[in-house]
C-alpha positions, 0 to 999 in steps of 0.5 A, spaced: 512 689 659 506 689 663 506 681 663 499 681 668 495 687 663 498 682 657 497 675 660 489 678 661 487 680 654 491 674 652 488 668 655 480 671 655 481 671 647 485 664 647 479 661 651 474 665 647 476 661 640 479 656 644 487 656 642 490 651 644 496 653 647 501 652 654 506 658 657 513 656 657 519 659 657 522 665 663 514 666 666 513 659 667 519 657 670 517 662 675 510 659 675 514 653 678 517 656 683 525 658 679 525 666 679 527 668 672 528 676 669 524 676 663 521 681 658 518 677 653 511 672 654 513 664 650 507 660 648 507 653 644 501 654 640 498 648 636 500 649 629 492 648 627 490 655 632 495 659 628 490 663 623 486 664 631 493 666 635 494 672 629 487 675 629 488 676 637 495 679 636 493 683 631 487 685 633 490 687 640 495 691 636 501 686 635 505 686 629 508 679 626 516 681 627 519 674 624 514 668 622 518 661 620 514 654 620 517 654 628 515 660 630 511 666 630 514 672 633 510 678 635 511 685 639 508 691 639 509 698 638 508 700 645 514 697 651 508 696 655 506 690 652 512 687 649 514 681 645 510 674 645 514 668 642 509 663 639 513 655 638 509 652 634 507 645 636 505 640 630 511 634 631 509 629 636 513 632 642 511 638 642 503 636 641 505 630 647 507 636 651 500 641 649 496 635 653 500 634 659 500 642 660 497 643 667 493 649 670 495 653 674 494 659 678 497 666 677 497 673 681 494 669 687 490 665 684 487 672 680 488 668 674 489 661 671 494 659 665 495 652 662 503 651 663 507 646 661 510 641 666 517 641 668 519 636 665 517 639 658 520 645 660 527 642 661 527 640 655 525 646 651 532 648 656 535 642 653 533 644 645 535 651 646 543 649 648 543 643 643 541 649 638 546 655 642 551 652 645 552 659 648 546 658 652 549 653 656 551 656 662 545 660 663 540 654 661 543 649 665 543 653 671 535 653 670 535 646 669 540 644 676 535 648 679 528 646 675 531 639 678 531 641 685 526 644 686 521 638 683 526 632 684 521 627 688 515 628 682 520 629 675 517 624 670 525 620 670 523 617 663 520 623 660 526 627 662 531 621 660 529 622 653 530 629 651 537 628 655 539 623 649 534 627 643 539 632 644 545 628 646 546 630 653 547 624 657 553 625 661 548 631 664 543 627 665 547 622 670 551 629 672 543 632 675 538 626 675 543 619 677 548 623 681 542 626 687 541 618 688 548 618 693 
């Protein structure tokens, strides 16, 4: 995937028609300083920009693989634009976690993406083991590192509820309690 040809086109459109969104997922992680392979794009979308994410993609050439009330996943024909996941924010959490998505640079500041912050990426880590169990060594190798890279500014609350939204309470003292030593 040619994530700075897609990320262009993607991002110029959704400004254009004013998309409500924020990346997530591998890309983002790296965005935050944590390095992870990745061949697809994740966004959280909000739910009433759906009919707008789904002109874009399918005027750039996408196909919509999959589509549940979650999420909408597109690929393209062609490897060099890949596949793009779009969660779709419409519960309280998910449109919390849209308003405190943050700009940041890409591309040495050629381009700037809403991102979310660390915290709601953690989460979203936390869901995708609570919802695959298989998931859990990776998931929680990026969590231990998401962590340590931004322990001093980690919103201790907010992290605290979705280490009990998702039962995970011990890893919770495990990762955040247990630096305090």
């Amino acid at each position: 995937m040619d994530f700075r040809t897609v990320l262009e086109n993607l991002l110029k459109r959704f400004e254009k028609s004013k998309v409500r969104y924020a990346l997530l997922g591998g890309f983002a992680m790296g965005i935050w300083g944590v390095p992870r392979a990745t061949v697809d794009l994740d966004f959280l979308v909000h739910r009433d920009d759906l009919d707008k994410v789904h002109r874009i993609m399918t005027a750039l050439g996408y196909e919509l693989d999959h589509h549940t009330e979650n999420v909408s996943q597109y690929a393209s024909p062609l490897k060099i634009f890949g596949g793009i996941d779009f969660i779709h924010a419409f519960r309280d959490a998910s449109l919390e976690m849209l308003q405190r998505a943050v700009i940041k640079d890409i591309y040495n500041g050629a381009m700037k993406v809403n991102t979310l912050i660390p915290e709601d990426i953690i989460g979203f880590k936390l869901q995708a083991v609570y919802n695959n169990p298989s998931r859990e060594k990776i998931d929680t190798a990026d969590i231990e590192t998401m962590i340590a890279l931004h322990y001093k500014n980690l919103d201790r609350k907010l992290l605290k509820k979705y280490f009990e939204l998702f039962q995970m309470e011990d890893l919770y003292k495990q990762l955040i309690e247990g630096k305090k030593n």
